[in-house]
C-alpha positions, -999 to 999 in steps of 0.1 A, spaced: 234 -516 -239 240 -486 -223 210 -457 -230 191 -483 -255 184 -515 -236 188 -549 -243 225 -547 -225 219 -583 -215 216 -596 -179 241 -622 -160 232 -652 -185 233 -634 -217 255 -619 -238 266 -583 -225 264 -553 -253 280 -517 -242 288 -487 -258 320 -471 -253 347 -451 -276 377 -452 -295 394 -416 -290 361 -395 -302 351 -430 -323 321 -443 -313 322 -482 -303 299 -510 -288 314 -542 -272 299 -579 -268 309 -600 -244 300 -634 -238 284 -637 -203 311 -665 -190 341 -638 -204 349 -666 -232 345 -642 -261 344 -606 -272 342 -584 -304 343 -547 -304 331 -529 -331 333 -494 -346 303 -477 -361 328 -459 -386 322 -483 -413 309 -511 -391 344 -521 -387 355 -551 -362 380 -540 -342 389 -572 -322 374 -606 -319 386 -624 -290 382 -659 -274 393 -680 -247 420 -701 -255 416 -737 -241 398 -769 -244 389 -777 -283 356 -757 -295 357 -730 -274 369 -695 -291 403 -673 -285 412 -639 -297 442 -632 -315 445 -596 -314 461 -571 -293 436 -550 -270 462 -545 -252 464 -510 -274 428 -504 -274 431 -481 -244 404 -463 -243 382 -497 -244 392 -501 -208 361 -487 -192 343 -508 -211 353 -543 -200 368 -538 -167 332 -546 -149 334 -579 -173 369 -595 -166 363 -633 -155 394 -656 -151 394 -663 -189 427 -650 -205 410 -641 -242 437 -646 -273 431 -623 -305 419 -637 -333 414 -608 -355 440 -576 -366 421 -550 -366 430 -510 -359 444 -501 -328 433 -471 -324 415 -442 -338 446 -425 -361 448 -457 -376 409 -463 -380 412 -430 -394 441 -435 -420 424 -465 -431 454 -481 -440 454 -517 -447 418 -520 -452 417 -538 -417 384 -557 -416 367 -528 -437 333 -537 -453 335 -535 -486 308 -514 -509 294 -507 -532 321 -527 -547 355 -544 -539 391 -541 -542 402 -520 -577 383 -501 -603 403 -497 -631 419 -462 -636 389 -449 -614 361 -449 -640 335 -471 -651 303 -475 -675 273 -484 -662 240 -482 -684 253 -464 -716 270 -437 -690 306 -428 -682 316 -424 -648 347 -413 -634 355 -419 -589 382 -394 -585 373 -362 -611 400 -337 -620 432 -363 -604 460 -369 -626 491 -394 -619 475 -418 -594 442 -426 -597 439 -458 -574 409 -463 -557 397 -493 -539 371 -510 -517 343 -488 -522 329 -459 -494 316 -479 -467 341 -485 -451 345 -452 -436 307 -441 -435 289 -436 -404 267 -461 -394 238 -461 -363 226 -490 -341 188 -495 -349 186 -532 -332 205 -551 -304 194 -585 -291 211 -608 -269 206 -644 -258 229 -671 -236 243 -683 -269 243 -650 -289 245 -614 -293 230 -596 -324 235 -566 -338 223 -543 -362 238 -511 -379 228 -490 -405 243 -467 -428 221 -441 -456 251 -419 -466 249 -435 -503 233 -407 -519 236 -391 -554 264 -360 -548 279 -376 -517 305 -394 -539 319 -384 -568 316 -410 -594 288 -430 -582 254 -416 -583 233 -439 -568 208 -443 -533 218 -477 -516 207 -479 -474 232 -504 -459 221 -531 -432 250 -552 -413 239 -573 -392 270 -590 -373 257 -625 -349 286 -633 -322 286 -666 -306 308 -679 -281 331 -694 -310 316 -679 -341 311 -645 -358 286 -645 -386 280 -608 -409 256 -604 -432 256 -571 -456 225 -562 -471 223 -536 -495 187 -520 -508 184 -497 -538 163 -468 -525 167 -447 -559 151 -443 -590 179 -456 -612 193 -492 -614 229 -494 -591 264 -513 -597 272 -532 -564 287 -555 -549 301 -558 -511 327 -580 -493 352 -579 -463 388 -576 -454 397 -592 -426 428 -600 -410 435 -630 -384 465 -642 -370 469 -672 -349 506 -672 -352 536 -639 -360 545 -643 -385 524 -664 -409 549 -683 -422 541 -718 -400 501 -716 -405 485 -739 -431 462 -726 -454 434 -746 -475 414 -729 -496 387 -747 -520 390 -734 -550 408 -742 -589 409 -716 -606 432 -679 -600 421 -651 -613 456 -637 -632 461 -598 -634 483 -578 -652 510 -555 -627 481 -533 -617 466 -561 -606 437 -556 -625 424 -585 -638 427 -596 -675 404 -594 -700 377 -621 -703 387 -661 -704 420 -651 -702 418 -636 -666 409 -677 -659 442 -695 -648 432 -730 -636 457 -738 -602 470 -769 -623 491 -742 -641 499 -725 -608 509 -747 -580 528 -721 -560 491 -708 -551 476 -739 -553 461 -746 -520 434 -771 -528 454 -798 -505 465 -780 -469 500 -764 -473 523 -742 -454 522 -707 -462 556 -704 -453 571 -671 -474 553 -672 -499 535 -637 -510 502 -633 -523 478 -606 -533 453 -625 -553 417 -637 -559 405 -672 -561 379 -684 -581 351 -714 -587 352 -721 -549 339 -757 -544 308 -752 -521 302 -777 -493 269 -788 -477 242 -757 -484 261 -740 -503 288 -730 -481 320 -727 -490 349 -734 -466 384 -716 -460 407 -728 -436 436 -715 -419 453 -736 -386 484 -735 -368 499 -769 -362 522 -757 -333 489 -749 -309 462 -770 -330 441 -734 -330 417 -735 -363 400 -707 -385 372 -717 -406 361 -684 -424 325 -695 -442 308 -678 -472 281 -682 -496 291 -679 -531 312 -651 -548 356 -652 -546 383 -652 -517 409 -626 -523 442 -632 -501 469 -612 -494 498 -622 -471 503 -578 -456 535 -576 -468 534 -543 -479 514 -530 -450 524 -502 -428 520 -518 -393 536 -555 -386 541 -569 -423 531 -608 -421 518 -608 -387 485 -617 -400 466 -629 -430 436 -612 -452 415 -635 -462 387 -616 -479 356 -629 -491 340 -612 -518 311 -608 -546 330 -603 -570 361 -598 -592 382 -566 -593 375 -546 -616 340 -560 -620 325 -526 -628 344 -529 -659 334 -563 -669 308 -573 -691 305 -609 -677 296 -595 -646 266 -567 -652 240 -589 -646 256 -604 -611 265 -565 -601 226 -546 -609 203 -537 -581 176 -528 -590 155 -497 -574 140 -512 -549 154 -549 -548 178 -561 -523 209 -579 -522 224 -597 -492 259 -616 -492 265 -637 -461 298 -651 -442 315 -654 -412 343 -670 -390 345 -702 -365 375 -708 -342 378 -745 -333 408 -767 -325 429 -787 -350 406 -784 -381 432 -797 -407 470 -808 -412 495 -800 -433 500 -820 -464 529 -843 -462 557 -834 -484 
């Protein structure tokens, strides 16, 4: 990498720096040109994940670097014959990194999605995310997002690139509404058909901390979604009133029996249907891992986003302000909305000072992964 080492040689991974307008940016590319990811250290946010589209296993990129312009420089020297598909929509460019809109692939914390009318209770004290604003007082996905994070590790391999970034900008007074000290590791692992993030969050206070992380991603093998199948392991929705905010306590539980427009235990075809919701009880596989999956039967081209424990929120973008249903978020995440404001969930969201959290997932492309139930 460019001024820090570890850039990788011919037979490993590559890692460079580079920008996005005045954004900062590192790159990995895989040393055969079958994959890259670019990253912005504004919130550790994944700009583009790309991978060679071709023979079953190997990775392809389904977003469009054609409008990350200023990411030329960068990969110029590393073009091989590979034509890379995006997997991934991500933010184009820095206005739109900048206006955050969408959420595209933020990382979410110290907590995710909605808090309900901006204020919360958190050990016998009232605290309130947006002081003095009347009217709308929406607030969502948490501050990291648009913090600045540094590089303090970079490692590459044949099979692997890994990197570290670090954010300390939670501090008591930097935002309103939440005064806690949490340091922020990401560590992202890319692989020639795999990206793998973990978050790990470390109470560096005095005083216990709410928190919980996640992250909103959007892919796209297809535009629009309406052809890709979608299975996602889980049996129980969590139902919300108009605000979306969840309801309160067994009632926010509606088992997918009693919902079978959203019911995608069994593969299905997303075809119009809209959705901005959170699933629960996710069956775990193997380890613990539980298993989304997202495939396009018109190329055989297979998502298989991975976490351990916590929810899957999923929203269809149709209210977004750039290319409504070209993609699909499918978010993994701790915990509920709203969970600041939920009993049931206290114990789940504490961090102790000086305990740390970590919550783990990732992505695999791969080639025909599942088919659309018949019917």
């Amino acid at each position: 990498m460019k001024g820090r080492g570890g850039g990788g040689t011919a037979d490993t991974f590559r890692i460079a720096e580079g920008r996005l307008g005045d954004e900062p940016t590192v790159t990995v590319s895989a040393p055969d040109g079958q994959a890259r990811a670019t990253l912005a250290l504004r919130g550790a946010t994944l700009l583009s994940w790309q991978v060679a589209r071709g023979a079953p296993g190997q990775l392809t990129e389904l977003t469009e670097l054609t409008e990350l312009t200023e990411l030329t420089e960068l990969t110029d020297g590393y073009r091989d014959e590979a034509e890379l598909t995006e997997l991934t929509d991500g933010y184009r460019d820095e206005a739109e990194l900048l206006s955050q809109d969408g959420v595209r692939a933020g990382l979410l914390a110290p907590f995710p999605n909605r808090v309900a009318d901006a204020r919360y209770h958190h050990d016998g004290h009232g605290h309130d995310l947006l002081p003095g604003v009347v009217g709308d007082r929406l607030i969502y996905h948490g501050f990291a997002r648009e913090a600045p994070f540094r590089i303090v590790g970079a490692t590459a391999t044949a099979d692997s690139a890994r990197l570290l970034l670090r954010s300390t900008s939670i501090r008591p007074g930097r935002y309103p509404g939440y005064p806690f000290a949490l340091d922020l590791d990401v560590e992202y692992t890319i692989g020639h058909r795999e990206l793998a993030i973990e978050i790990r969050a470390t109470n560096v206070g005095e005083t216990t901390a709410p928190y919980a992380s996640g992250w909103h991603p959007y892919f796209t093998l297809s535009r629009p979604i309406d052809d890709l199948v979608l299975q996602i392991p889980a049996d129980t929705l969590i139902s919300t009133d108009a605000s979306l905010i969840p309801l309160r306590g067994k009632e926010a539980l509606l088992p997918l029996d009693r919902c079978p427009d959203l019911d995608f235990r069994t593969p299905r075809r997303l075809g119009d249907a809209v959705i901005d919701a959170c699933f629960a009880n996710l069956a775990p596989g193997p380890g613990g891992r539980t298993e989304t999956i997202l495939s396009d039967p018109a190329t055989g081209d297979g998502l298989r986003l991975w976490q351990y424990g916590g929810y899957l929120h999923v929203f269809t973008g149709d209210t977004l302000a750039r290319d409504r249903r070209a993609s699909i978020a499918l978010e993994p995440v701790e915990t509920t909305t709203d969970a600041f404001n939920r009993p049931e969930h206290t114990t789940a969201l504490s961090l102790k000072p000086g305990r740390q959290r970590e919550f783990r997932f990732g992505v695999t492309y791969g080639r025909a992964f599942i088919r659309e139930r018949d019917g």
